[in-house]
C-alpha positions as CSV (number, residue, x, y, z in Angstrom):
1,X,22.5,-35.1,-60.9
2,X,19.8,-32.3,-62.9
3,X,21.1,-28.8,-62.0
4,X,17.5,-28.2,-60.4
5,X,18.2,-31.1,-58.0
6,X,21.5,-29.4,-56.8
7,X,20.1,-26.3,-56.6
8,X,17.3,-27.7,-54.3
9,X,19.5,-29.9,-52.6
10,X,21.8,-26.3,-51.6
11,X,18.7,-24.3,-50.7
12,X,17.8,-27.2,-48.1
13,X,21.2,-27.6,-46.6
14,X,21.3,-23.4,-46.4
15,X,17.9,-23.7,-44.8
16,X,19.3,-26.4,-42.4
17,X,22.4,-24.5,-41.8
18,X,20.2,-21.2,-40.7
19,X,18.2,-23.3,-38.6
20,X,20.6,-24.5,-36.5
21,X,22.1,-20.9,-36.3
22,X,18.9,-19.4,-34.7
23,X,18.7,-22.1,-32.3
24,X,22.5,-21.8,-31.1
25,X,22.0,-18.1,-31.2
26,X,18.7,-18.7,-29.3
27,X,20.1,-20.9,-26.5
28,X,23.2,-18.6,-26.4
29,X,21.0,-15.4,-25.6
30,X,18.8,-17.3,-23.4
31,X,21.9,-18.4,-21.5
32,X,23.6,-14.8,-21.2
33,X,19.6,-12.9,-20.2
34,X,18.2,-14.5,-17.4
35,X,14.8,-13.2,-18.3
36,X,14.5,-15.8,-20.9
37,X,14.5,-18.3,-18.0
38,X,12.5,-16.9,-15.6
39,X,9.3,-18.9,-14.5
40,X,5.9,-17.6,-13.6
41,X,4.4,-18.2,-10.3
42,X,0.5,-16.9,-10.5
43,X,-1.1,-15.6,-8.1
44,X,-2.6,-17.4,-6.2
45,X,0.9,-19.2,-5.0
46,X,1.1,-19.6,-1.7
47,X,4.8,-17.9,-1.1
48,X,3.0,-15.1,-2.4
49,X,1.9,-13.0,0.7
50,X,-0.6,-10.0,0.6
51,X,-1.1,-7.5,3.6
52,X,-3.8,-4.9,3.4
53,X,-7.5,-5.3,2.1
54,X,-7.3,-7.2,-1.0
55,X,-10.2,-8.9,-3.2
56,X,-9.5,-12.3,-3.2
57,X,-12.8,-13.4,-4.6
58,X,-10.8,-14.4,-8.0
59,X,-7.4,-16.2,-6.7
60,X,-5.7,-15.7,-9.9
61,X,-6.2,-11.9,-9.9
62,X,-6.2,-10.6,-6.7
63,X,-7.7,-6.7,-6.8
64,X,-6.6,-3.9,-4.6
65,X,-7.8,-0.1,-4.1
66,X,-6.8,0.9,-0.7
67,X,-3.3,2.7,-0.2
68,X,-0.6,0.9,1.6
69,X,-1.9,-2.4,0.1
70,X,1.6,-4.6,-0.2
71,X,3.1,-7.3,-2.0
72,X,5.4,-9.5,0.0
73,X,7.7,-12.3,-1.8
74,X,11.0,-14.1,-1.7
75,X,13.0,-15.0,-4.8
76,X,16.2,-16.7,-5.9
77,X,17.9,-15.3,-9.3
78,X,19.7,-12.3,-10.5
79,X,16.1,-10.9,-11.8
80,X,12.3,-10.2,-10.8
81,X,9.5,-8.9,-13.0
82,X,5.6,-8.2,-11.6
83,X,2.5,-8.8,-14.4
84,X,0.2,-6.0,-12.6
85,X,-3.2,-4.9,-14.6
86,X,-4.1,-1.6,-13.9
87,X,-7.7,-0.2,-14.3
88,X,-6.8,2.9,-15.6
89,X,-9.1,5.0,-13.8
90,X,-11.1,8.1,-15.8
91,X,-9.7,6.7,-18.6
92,X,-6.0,8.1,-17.8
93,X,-5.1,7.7,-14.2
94,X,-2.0,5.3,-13.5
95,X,-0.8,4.3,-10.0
96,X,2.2,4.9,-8.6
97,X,3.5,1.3,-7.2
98,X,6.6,1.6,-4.4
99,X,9.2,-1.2,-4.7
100,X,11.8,-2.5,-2.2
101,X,14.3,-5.2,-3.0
102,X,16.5,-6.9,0.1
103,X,17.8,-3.7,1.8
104,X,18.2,-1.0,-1.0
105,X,16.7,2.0,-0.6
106,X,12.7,1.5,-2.2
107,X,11.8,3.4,-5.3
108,X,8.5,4.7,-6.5
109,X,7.3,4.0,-10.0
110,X,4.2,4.2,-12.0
111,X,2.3,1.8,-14.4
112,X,1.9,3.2,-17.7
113,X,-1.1,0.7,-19.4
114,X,-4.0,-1.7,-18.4
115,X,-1.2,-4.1,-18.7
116,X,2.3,-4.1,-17.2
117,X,5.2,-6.2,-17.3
118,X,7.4,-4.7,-15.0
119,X,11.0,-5.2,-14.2
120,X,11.4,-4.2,-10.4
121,X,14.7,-6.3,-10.3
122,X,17.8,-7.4,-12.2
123,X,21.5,-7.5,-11.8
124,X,21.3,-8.9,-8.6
125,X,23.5,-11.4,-7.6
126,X,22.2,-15.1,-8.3
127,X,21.1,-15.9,-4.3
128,X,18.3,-15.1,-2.3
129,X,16.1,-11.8,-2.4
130,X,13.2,-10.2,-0.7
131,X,10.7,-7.8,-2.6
132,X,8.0,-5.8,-1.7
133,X,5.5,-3.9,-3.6
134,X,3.5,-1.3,-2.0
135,X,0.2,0.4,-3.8
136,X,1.4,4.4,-3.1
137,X,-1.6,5.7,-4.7
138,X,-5.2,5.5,-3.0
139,X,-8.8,4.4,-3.4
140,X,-9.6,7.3,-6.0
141,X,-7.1,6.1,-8.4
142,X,-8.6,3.0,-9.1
143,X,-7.8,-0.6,-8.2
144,X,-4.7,-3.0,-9.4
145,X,-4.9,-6.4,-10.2
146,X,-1.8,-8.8,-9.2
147,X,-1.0,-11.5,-11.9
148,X,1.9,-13.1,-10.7
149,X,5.9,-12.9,-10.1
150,X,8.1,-14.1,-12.8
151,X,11.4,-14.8,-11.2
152,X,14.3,-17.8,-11.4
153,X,12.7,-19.4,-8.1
154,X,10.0,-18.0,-6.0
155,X,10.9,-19.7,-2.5
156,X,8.8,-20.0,1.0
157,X,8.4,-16.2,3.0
158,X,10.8,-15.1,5.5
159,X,9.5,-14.9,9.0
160,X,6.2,-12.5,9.6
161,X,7.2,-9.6,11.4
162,X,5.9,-9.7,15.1
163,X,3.2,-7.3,14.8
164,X,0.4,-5.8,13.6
165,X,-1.1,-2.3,13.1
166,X,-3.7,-0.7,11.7
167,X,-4.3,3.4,10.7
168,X,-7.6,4.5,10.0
169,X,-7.5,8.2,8.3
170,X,-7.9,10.7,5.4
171,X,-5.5,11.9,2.8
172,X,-2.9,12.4,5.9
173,X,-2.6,8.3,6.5
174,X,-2.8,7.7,2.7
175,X,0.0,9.7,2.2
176,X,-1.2,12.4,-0.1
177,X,0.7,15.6,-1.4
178,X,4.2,13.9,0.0
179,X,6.3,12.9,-2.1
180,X,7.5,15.9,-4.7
181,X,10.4,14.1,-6.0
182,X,9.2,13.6,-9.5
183,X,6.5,16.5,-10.0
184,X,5.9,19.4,-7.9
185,X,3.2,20.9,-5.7
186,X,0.4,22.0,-8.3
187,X,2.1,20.6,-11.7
188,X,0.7,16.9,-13.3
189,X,-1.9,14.9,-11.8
190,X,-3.6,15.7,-8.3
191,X,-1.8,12.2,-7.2
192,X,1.7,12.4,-8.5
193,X,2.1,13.5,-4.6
194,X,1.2,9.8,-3.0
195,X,3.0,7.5,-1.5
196,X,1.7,5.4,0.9
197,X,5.1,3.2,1.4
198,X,6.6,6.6,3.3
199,X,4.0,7.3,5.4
200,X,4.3,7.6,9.1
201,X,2.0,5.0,9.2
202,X,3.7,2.6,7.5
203,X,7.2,4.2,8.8
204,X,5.9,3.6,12.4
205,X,5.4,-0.5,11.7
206,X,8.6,-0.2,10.1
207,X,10.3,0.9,12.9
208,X,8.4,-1.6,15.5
209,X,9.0,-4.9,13.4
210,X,5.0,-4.7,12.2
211,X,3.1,-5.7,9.6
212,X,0.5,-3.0,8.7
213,X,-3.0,-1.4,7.2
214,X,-4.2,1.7,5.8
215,X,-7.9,2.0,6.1
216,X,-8.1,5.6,4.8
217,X,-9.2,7.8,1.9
218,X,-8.7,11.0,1.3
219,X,-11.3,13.6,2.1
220,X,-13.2,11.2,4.2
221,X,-14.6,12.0,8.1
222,X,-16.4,11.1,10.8
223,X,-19.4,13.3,10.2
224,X,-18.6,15.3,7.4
225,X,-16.7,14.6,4.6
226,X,-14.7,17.0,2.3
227,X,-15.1,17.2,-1.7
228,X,-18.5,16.2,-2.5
229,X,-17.8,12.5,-0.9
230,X,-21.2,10.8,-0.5
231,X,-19.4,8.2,2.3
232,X,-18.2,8.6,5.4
233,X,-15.5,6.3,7.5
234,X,-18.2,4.4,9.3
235,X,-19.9,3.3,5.9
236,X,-17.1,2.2,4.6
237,X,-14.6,0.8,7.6
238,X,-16.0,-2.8,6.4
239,X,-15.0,-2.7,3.3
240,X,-12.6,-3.5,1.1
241,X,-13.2,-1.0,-1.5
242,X,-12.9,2.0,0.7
243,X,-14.7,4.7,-1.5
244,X,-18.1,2.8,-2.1
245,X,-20.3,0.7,0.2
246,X,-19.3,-2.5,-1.3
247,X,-17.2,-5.2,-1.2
248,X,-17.4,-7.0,2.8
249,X,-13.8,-7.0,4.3
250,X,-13.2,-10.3,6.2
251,X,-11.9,-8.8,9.4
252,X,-10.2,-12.3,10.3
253,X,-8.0,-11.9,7.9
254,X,-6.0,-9.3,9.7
255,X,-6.4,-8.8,13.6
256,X,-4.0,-5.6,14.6
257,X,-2.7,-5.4,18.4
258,X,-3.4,-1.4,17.8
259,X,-5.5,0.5,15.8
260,X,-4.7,4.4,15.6
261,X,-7.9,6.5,14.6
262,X,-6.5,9.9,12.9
263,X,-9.8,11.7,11.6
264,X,-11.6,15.2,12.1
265,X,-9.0,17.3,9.3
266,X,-12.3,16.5,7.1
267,X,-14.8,17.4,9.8
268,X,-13.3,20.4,11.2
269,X,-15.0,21.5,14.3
270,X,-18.0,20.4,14.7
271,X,-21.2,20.1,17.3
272,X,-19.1,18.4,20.2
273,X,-22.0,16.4,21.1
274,X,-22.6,15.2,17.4
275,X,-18.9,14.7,17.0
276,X,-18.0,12.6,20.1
277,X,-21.3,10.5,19.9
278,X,-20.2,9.7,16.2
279,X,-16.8,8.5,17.4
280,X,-17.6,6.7,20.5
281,X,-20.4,4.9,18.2
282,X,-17.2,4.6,16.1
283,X,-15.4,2.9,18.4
284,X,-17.7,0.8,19.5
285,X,-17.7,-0.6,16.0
286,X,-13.9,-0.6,15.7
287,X,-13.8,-3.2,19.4
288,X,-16.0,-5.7,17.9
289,X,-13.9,-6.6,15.1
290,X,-10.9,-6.1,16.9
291,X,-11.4,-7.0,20.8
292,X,-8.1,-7.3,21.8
293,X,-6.2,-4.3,19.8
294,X,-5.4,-1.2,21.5
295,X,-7.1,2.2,20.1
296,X,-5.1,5.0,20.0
297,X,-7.2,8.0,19.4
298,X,-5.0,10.6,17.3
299,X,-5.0,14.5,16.6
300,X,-4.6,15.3,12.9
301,X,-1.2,16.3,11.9
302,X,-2.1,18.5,9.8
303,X,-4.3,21.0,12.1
304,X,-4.5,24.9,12.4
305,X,-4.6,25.7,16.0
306,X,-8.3,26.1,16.4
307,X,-9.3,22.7,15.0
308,X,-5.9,21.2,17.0
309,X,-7.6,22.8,20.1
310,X,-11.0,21.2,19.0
311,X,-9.9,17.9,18.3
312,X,-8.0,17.6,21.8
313,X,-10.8,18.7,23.9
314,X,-12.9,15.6,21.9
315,X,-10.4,13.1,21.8
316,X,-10.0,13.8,25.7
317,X,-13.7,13.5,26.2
318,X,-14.0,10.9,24.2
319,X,-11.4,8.6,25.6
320,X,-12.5,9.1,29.2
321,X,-16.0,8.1,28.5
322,X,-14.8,5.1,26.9
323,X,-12.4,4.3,30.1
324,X,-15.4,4.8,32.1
325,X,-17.7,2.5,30.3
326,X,-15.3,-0.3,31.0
327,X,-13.1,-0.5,27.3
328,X,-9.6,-0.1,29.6
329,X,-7.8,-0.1,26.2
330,X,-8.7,3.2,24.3
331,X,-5.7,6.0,24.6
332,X,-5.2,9.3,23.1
333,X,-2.0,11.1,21.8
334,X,-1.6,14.0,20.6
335,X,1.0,15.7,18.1
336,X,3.3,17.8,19.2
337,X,3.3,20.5,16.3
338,X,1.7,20.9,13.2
339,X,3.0,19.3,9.8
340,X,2.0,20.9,7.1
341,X,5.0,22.0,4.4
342,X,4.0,19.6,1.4
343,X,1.2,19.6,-1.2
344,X,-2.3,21.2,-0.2
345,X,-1.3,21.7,3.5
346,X,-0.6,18.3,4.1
347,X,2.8,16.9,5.6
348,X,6.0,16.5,3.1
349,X,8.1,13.2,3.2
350,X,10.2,14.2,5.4
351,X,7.6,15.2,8.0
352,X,6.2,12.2,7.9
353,X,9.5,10.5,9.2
354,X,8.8,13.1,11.9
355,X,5.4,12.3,12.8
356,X,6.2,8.3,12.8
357,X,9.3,9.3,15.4
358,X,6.9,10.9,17.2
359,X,4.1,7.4,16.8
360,X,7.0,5.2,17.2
361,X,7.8,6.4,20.6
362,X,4.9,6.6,21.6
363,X,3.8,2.5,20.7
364,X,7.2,1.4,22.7
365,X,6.0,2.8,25.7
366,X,2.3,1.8,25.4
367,X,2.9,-1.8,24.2
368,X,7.2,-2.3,25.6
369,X,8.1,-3.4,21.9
């Protein structure tokens, strides 16, 4: 045989030879990393369940602004990873997302591009896991879109929890100026503070086996508006972009049995008649979307005495006439203190537990949960 024919004939056999050593090396590695074997489920999968006001006007990439908006999914494997587009609001803003696997304590973290493969999961053991993912920043931040779920096997939900709530609010209910365990009062970005997940909104629902809803922006009232804001709750209550008159919310897709009504920190006091004439009117709008929920009229956490003072003398006005004119089902409560230790004046983290003791025991009495 030439010597160029051997020499080809080694360099092919070498070739050959390293071919085969990738692939062993290949299906060895994806063998040992369970990432390498995870499927992805899109989103518009039907084990994948969403809670909050979502646009679903594009299956595939379901797009959320509101805070509290969550995530729910079940998953067998040892590993989970989210594909989340982020839109990167101002050219620099990046929410903050809140994560809870099975029963370990949830942890907050924050996408850092328009698009994000994130691993919320992994080193589990190879069975059955629940995850949620919770939106902890708010309206002003921008919206995310949902992908999918890559994971071993996405299986069928676990049971709905038996209720339903829904908080309409400011920055309080969003969960604002909170959360100082990565970045302090007055350091980074004006919402490295949120989290929405902690709230005592979404810590009361917790605590009563509910599923719930944050209809709230920060800086938003009644009447009056703080910062500039060109909207006010009763523009926007039917929508599912919360900061702009657009985008119709299909109120069928989520009827609460109670709606809790925490405005006025935005107002301040005001003209009583102008401000209880706005919220009755309010009301009234709130009951024909949702005729059989309970509304639970709320003072603001967060209130000096003189607006506390204000507030109750409203609320107590305003939930008489109401009982008056035949609507049985509007209450009032009021807080006990004011919570106002964290960022800006508003409630810290662990107020907010307080405050949803406080909600919590108040809902088991009114509805015997």
């Amino acid at each position: 045989m030439p010597m160029e024919s051997k020499w080809l004939n080694l360099r092919l056999r070498m070739k050959f030879i390293t071919t085969l050593f990738i692939l062993f090396t290949s299906l060895a590695a994806r063998a040992a990393n369970p990432a390498d074997s995870l499927k992805l489920y899109a989103a518009d999968n039907v084990n994948i369940e969403y809670v909050g006001r979502v646009d679903v006007s594009n299956p595939m990439q379901p797009r959320m602004w509101a805070p509290g908006v969550y995530i729910r999914a079940r998953f067998k494997g040892s590993k989970c990873e989210l594909l989340i587009n982020d839109q990167v609001m101002y050219g620099k803003s990046h929410n903050y997302l809140e994560i809870a696997v099975d029963n370990n304590k949830p942890y907050r973290i924050q996408t850092t591009g328009k698009t994000n493969i994130i691993t919320v999961a992994e080193g589990l053991t190879n069975g059955t896991h629940t995850i949620l993912i919770c939106k902890d920043t708010e309206t002003h931040i921008g919206y995310i879109d949902f992908l999918g779920i890559r994971c071993a096997k996405l299986l069928s939900p676990a049971p709905h929890p038996k209720h339903k709530i829904e908080y309409i609010g400011d920055s309080i209910t969003s969960g604002a100026g909170m959360d100082q365990s990565t970045t302090p009062c007055d350091k980074g970005e004006w919402y490295d503070q949120h989290n929405a997940y902690m709230t005592y909104g979404a810590r009361t629902a917790r605590n009563l086996n509910a599923d719930w809803q944050l209809t709230s922006v920060a800086g938003i009232g009644l009447v009056h508006s703080c910062c500039d804001m060109d909207v006010l709750m009763p523009q926007v209550f039917d929508k599912v972009y919360l900061r702009k008159d657009s985008i119709t919310w299909d109120f069928k897709r989520y009827q609460p049995d109670v709606v809790t009504i925490c405005l006025g920190q935005n107002d301040g006091v005001q003209d009583s008649a102008l401000y209880c004439g706005a919220y009755v009117k309010f009301i009234n709008t709130v009951r024909k979307k949702y005729p059989k929920a309970d509304i639970v009229c709320l003072t603001s956490p967060m209130a000096d005495g003189k607006l506390n003072a204000a507030l109750r003398h409203y609320i107590t006005a305003i939930t008489t006439y109401a009982n008056n004119n035949g609507d049985s089902k509007v209450y009032k409560y009021f807080f006990s203190r004011q919570y106002h230790g964290g960022c800006g004046g508003h409630p810290t983290i662990e107020e907010h537990e307080l405050i949803a003791n406080e909600l919590t025991a108040y809902l088991k009495q009114l509805k015997h949960w």
